[in-house]
C-alpha positions as CSV (number, residue, x, y, z in Angstrom):
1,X,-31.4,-7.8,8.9
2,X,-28.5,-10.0,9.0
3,X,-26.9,-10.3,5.6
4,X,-24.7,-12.4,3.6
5,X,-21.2,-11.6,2.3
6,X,-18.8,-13.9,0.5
7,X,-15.4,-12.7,0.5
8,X,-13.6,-14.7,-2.5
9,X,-9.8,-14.6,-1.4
10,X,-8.9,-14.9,2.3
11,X,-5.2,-13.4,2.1
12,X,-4.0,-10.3,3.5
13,X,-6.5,-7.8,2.1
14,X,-9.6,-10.4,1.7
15,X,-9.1,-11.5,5.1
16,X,-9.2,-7.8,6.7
17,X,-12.0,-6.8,4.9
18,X,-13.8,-10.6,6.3
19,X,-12.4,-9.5,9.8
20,X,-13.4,-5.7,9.2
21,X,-17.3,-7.1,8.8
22,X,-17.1,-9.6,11.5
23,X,-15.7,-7.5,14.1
24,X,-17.6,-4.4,13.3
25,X,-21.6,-5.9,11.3
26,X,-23.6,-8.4,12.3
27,X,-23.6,-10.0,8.9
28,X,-23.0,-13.4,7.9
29,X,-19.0,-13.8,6.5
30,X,-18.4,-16.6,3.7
31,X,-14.7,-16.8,3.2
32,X,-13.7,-18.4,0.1
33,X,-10.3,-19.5,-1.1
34,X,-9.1,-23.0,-4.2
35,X,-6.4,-23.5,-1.1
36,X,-8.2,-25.8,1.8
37,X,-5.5,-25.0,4.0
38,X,-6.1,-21.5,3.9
39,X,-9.6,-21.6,4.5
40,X,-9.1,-23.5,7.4
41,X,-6.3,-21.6,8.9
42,X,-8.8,-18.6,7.9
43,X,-11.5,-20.0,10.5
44,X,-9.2,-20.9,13.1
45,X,-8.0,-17.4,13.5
46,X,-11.5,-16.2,13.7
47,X,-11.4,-14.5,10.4
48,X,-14.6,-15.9,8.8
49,X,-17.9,-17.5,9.8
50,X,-17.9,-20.1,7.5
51,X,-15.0,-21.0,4.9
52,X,-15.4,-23.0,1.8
53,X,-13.0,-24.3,-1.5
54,X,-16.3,-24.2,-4.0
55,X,-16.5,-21.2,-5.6
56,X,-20.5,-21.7,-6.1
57,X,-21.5,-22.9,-2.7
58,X,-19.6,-19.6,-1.9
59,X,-21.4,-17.5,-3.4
60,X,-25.0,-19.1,-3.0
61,X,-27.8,-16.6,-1.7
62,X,-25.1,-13.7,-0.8
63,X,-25.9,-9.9,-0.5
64,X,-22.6,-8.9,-1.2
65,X,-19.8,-10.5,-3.1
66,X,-16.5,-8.9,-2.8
67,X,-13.8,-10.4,-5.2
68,X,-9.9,-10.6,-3.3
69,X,-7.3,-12.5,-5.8
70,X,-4.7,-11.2,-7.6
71,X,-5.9,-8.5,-10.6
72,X,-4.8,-11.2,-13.0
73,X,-7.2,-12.9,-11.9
74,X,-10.1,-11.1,-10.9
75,X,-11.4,-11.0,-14.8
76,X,-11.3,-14.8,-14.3
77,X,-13.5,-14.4,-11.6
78,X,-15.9,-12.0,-12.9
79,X,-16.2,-14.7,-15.5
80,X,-17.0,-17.7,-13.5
81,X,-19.6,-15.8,-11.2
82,X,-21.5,-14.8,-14.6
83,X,-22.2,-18.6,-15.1
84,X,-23.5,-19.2,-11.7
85,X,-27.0,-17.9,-10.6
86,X,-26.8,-15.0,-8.1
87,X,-29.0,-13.3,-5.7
88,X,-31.3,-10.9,-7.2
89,X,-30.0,-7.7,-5.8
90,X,-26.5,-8.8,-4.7
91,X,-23.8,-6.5,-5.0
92,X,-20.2,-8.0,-6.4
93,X,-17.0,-5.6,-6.0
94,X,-13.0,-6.0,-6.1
95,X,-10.0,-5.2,-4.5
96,X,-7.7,-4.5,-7.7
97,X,-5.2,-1.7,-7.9
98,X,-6.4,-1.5,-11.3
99,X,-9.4,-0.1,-12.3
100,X,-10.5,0.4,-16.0
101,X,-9.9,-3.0,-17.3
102,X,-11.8,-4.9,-14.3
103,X,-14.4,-1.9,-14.8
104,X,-14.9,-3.4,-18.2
105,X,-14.6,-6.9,-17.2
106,X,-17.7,-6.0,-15.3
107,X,-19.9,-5.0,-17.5
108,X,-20.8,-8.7,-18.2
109,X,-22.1,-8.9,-14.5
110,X,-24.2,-5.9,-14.9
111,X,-25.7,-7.3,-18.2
112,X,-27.2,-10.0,-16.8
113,X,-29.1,-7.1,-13.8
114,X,-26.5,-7.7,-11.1
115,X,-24.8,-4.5,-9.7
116,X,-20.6,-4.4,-10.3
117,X,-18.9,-1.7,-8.7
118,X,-14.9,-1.7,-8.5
119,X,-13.5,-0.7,-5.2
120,X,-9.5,-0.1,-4.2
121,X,-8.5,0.1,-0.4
122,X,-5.5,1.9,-0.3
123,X,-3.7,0.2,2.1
124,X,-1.3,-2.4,2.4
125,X,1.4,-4.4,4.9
126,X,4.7,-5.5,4.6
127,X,3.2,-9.1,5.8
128,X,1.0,-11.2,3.6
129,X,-1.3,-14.3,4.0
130,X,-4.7,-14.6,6.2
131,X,-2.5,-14.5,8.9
132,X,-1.1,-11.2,8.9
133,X,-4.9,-9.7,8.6
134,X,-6.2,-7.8,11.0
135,X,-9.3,-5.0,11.5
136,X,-7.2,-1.7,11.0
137,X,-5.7,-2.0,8.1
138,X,-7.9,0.0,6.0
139,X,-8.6,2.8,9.4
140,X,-8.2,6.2,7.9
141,X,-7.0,4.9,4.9
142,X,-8.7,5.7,1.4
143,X,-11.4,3.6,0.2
144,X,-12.2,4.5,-3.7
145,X,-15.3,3.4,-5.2
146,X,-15.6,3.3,-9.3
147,X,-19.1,2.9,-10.5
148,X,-20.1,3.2,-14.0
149,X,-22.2,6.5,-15.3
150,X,-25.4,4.4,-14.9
151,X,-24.5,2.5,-11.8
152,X,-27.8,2.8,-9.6
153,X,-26.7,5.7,-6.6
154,X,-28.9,3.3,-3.9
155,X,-26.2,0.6,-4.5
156,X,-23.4,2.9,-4.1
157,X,-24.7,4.3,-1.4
158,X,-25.6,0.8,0.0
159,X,-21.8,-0.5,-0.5
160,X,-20.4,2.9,0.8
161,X,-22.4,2.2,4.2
162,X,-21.2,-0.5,5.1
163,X,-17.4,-0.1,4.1
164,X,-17.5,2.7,6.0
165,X,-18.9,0.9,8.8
166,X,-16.7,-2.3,8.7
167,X,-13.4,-0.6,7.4
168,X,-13.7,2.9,8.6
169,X,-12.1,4.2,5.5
170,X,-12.7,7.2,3.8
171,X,-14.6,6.6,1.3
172,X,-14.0,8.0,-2.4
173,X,-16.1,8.1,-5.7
174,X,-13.7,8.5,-8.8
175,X,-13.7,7.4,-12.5
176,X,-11.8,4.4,-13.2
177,X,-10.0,5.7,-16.0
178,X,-8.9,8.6,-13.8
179,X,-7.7,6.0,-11.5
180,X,-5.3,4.3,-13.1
181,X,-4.0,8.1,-14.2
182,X,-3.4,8.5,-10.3
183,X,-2.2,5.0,-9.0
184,X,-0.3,4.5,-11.9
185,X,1.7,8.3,-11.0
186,X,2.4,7.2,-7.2
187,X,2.6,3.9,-7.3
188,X,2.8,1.9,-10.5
189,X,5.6,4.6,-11.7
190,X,7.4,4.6,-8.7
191,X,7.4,0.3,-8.6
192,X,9.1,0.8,-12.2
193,X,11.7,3.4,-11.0
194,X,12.6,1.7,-8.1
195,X,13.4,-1.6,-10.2
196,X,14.9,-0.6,-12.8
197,X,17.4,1.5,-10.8
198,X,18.0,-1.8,-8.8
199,X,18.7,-3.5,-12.2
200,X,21.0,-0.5,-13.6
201,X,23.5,-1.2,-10.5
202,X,23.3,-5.0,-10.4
203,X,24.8,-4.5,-14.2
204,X,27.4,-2.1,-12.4
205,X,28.0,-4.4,-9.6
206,X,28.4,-7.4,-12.2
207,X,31.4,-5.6,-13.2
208,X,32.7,-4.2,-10.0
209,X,31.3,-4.9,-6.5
210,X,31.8,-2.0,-4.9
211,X,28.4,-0.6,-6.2
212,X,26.5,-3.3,-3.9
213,X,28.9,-2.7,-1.2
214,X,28.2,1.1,-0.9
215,X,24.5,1.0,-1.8
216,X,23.3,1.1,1.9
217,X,21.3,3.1,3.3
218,X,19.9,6.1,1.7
219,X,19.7,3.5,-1.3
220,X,17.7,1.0,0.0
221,X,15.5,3.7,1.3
222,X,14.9,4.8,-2.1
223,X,14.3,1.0,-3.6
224,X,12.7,-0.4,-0.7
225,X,9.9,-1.4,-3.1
226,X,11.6,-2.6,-5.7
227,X,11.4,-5.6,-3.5
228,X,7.7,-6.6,-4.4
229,X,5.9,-9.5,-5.6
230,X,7.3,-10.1,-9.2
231,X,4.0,-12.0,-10.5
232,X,1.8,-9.4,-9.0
233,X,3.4,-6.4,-10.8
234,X,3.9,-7.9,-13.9
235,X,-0.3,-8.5,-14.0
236,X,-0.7,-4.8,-12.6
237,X,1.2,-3.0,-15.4
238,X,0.1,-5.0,-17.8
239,X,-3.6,-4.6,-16.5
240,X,-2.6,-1.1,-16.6
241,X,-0.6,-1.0,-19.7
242,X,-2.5,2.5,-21.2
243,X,-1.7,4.7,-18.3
244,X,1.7,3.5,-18.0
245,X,2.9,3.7,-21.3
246,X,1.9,7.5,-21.0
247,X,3.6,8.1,-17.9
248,X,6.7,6.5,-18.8
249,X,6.5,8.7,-21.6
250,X,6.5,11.8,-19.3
251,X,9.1,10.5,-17.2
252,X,11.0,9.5,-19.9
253,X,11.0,13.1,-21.0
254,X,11.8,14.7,-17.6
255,X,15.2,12.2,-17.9
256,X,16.0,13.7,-20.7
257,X,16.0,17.2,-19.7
258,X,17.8,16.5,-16.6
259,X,20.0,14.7,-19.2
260,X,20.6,18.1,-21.2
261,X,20.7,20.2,-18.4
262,X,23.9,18.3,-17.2
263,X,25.3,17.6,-20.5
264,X,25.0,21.9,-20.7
265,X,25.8,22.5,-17.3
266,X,22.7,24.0,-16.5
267,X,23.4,24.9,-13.3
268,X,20.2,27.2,-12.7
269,X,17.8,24.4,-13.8
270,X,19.4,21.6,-11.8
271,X,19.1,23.7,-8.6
272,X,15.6,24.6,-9.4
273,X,14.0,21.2,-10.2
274,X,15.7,20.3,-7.0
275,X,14.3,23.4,-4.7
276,X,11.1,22.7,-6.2
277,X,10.8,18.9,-5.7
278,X,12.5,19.4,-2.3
279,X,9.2,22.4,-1.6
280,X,6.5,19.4,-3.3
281,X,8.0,16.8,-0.9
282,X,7.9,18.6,1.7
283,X,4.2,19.6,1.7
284,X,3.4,15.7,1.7
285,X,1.4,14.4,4.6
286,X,3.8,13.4,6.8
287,X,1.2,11.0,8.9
288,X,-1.5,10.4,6.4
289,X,-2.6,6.5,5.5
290,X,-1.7,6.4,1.6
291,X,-1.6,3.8,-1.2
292,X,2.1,2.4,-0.6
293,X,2.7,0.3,2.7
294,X,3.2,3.1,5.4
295,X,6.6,3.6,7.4
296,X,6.8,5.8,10.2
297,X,10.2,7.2,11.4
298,X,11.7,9.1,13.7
299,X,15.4,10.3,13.9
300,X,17.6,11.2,17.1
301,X,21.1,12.5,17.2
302,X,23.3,10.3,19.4
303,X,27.1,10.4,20.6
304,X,29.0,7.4,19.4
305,X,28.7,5.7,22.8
306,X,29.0,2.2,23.2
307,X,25.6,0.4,24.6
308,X,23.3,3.6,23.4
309,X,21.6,1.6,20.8
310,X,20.9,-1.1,23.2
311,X,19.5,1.2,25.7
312,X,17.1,3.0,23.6
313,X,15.9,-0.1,22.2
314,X,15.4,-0.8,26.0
315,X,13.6,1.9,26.8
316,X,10.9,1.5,24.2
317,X,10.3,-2.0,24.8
318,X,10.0,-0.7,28.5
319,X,7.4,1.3,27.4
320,X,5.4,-1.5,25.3
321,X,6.6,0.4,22.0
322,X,7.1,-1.9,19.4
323,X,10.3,-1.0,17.2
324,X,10.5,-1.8,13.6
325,X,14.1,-1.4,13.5
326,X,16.8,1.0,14.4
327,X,19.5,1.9,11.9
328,X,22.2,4.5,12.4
329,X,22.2,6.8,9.1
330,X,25.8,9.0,10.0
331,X,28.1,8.0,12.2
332,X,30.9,10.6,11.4
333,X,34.1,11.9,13.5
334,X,33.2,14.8,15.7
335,X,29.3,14.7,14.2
336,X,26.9,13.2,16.3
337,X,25.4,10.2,14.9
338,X,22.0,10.3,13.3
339,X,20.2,7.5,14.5
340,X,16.4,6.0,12.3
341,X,13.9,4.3,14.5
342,X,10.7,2.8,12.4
343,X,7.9,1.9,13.1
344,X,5.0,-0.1,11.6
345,X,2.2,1.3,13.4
346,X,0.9,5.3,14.0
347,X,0.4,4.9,17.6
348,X,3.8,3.5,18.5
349,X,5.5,5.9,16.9
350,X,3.0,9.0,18.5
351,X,3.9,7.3,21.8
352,X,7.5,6.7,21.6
353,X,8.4,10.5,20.5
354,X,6.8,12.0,24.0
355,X,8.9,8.8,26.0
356,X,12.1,10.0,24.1
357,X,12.0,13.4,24.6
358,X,11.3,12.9,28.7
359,X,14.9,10.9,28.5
360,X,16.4,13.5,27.0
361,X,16.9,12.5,23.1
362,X,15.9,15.3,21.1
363,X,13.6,14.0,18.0
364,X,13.4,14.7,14.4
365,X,10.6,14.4,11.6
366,X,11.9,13.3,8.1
367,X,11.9,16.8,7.1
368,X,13.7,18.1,10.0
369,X,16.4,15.8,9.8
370,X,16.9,16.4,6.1
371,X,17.2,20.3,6.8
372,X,19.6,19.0,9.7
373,X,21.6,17.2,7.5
374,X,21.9,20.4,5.0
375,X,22.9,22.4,7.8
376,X,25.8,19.8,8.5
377,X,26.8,19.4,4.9
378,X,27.3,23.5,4.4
């Protein structure tokens, strides 16, 4: 039986979950979004069935409801659907990063007999907007599920069907407490790091400019993400402002023993945090779809030739490969330079390794060419 979903929020992640049941169900997709513009870009890329700016017409006689806006919003949302009259039966879920506090936000829904369950697809793009969305963006990736204690199993069961048939995710069950505990350590954390070290140079580099001027590379690696959306993370700590404070306290704790060790010279512990980390790191799925936007890369030692670049790049377009970009990361006398090519998608990367190798570039993973650049540094 054909059924009706309203997706409320047609930008990058709404409108791959709309696509996600369009291409793969044979359900009925309501798009929803306050800007008209998007809605109707949103239909002429094929993204929805129907697209409308009224939140209640949305929402009318729907089977599933699945909230896509900003997590400072989403409580505003939750709000606004309890004062409209819903299908008996319907099942309303989010997108947030955040779990707990939109968990709670819920229980208002579930009050009044309608079934709430938060949901978290961990993926992401370096695009945004309706535009960018497209079917596989949740493939392979993890899909976690938070339902309350008391949360009827048929209804979990019911929304885990069909999210594994629209997004073919992998679906996960997981307390929403325990949640933010784990989003907050890889990826909330990390956010934090990344801009605060971005801040501590730009106070160096106010004072002397050299600090921007040598911060390339392996630098920019490190604070890629420091580059996010400033609105969207301030409403993500803040939504998840318990777990953070507790593992900022942790971290700020580990600072301060890497602190004393070097104020002791603690030679022993340095080089053991660092063996360790390096072991942790290096037992990291190298290929696996995780929470954080995923970057695939590939490294080739190359001569310092003139016109190399140019032919590689070449090659791989030869071969339909699309190339992120291409970066060379050393590019010292009498070394060989080591050269980065990234990609945005799995299967480019797969395929471009196998058309470099039959050319004759010999290919690194991450962790090779980090052991290669050890070697070189002896």
């Amino acid at each position: 039986m054909r059924k009706r979903i309203a997706v409320l929020g047609v930008g990058l992640i709404g409108g791959s979950l709309a696509l996600s049941f369009k291409e793969r169900t044979n359900h009925h997709v309501i798009g929803f979004d306050t800007h008209a513009d998007t809605v109707q870009q949103a239909l002429n890329l094929g993204v929805i069935d129907e697209g409308v700016t009224s939140l209640s017409q949305a929402v009318i006689n729907t089977d599933y409801i699945f909230i896509a806006v900003p997590v400072g919003h989403i409580g505003i949302y939750i709000n606004q659907l309890a004062n409209l009259k819903l299908k008996t039966g319907v099942i309303i879920s989010d997108v947030g990063s955040t779990k707990a506090e939109i968990t709670t936000y819920g229980k208002i829904l579930t009050e009044q007999g309608y079934t709430f369950i938060g949901g978290h697809p961990m993926a992401g793009s370096h695009r945004s907007g309706v535009q960018a969305a497209h079917s596989l963006l949740f493939e392979n990736a993890y899909y976690v599920l938070t339902p309350e204690p008391d949360t009827s199993l048929i209804d979990v069961e019911r929304l885990s069907q069909l999210l594994k048939q629209a997004t073919h995710a992998q679906l996960v069950v997981m307390d929403a407490e325990y949640h933010d505990k784990v989003v907050g350590a890889i990826s909330h954390l990390p956010h934090v790091i990344a801009t605060g070290l971005v801040a501590q140079v730009g106070n160096y580099n106010d004072e002397n400019g050299w600090f921007h001027r040598l911060a390339a590379g392996g630098f920019r690696d490190l604070t890629r993400i420091a580059a996010s959306h400033p609105i969207m993370w301030r409403d993500i700590l803040l939504s998840n402002r318990k777990e953070m404070l507790m593992l900022l306290e942790d971290w700020i704790k580990q600072m301060t023993e890497f602190q004393h060790a070097i104020e002791k010279e603690d030679a022993e512990w340095i080089e053991k945090i660092f063996a360790r980390s390096r072991d942790l790191r290096q037992r990291l799925p190298e290929k696996k779809r995780g929470l954080l936007a995923p970057i695939y890369e590939c490294y080739i030692n190359i001569p310092d030739e003139p016109g190399l670049i140019g032919k590689i790049a070449t090659l791989l377009g030869e071969h339909q490969i699309n190339l992120s970009n291409i970066s060379i990361m050393e590019n010292r006398e009498e070394v060989h330079g080591i050269l980065r090519l990234t990609f945005r998608r799995l299967d480019d990367y797969e395929r471009a390794i196998p058309v470099l190798e039959e050319s004759g570039y010999t290919t690194y993973t991450e962790n090779e060419k980090e052991a290669q650049h050890v070697d070189l540094n002896k």
